[in-house]
Every structure is written in structure tokens, then in C-alpha cells.
C-alpha positions in Angstrom: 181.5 207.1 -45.3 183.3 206.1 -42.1 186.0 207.0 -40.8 189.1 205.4 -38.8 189.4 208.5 -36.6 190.0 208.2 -32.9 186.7 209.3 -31.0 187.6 212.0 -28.5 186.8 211.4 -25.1 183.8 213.2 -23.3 184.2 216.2 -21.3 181.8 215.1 -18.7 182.1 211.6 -19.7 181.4 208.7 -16.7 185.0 207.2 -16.6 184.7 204.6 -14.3 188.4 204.7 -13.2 188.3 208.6 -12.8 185.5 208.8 -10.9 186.7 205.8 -8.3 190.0 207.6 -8.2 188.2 210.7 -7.5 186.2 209.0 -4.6 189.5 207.1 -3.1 191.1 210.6 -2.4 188.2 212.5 -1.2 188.0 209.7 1.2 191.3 209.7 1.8 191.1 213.2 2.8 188.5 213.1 4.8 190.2 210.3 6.7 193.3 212.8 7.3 191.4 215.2 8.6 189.4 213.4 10.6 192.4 211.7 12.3 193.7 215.7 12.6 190.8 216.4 14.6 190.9 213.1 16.8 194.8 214.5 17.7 194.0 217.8 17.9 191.3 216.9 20.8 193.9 214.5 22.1 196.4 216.7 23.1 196.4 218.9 26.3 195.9 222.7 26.4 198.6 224.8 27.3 197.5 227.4 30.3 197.3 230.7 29.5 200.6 232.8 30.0 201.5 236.4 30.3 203.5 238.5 27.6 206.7 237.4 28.8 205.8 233.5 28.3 206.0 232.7 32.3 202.9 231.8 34.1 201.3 233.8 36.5 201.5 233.2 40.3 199.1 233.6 42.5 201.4 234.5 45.3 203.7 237.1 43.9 201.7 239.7 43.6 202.5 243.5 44.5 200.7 243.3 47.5 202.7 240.4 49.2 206.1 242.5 49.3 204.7 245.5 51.4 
């Protein structure tokens, strides 16, 4: 007896066109990030700066105005 029935796809099937679209955005994503990091590194540090948000100078301190 056979039937005409569609055959339902595998779970854990090997679909060739899933599995390269799967690989073309992990790559993808890894590219990103890795081009995050490369800017990241790229850009300067700010120095570091008091509560207020203005740098500290060296010669204004209480000492100076006595």
C-alpha cells in the first residue's frame, strides 16, 4: 500500500540551505563584533574626572590660596 502523503521534514534533519544560512550569520556576527572591538580599542580614553565632571588641577589645590 503506498501512499501520496507529503513526508514531513526531519527535526534534526541536514538541510543544506539552513545550515549555510546558519553559518553566514554566525559569521556575520562574529564579524560585527570583532569590528566592535577593533573601534572600541581605536578610540581614546577619557581622563578620569571628579563628581562634578571637571578635571582636576594640579595647581588649585587648598594649599596654594593660603
Amino acid at each position: 500500500m503506498t501512499t501520496n502523503a507529503p513526508k514531513e521534514p526531519d527535526m534534526f534533519g541536514n538541510d543544506a540551505d539552513f545550515l549555510l544560512s546558519l553559518h553566514r550569520t554566525h559569521a556575520a556576527e562574529l564579524r560585527a563584533e570583532a569590528a566592535a572591538d577593533r573601534l572600541a580599542r581605536s578610540v581614546p580614553r577619557r581622563g578620569t574626572r571628579d563628581w562634578f565632571g571637571r578635571r582636576q588641577h594640579a595647581g588649585r589645590t587648598g594649599d596654594a590660596r593660603r
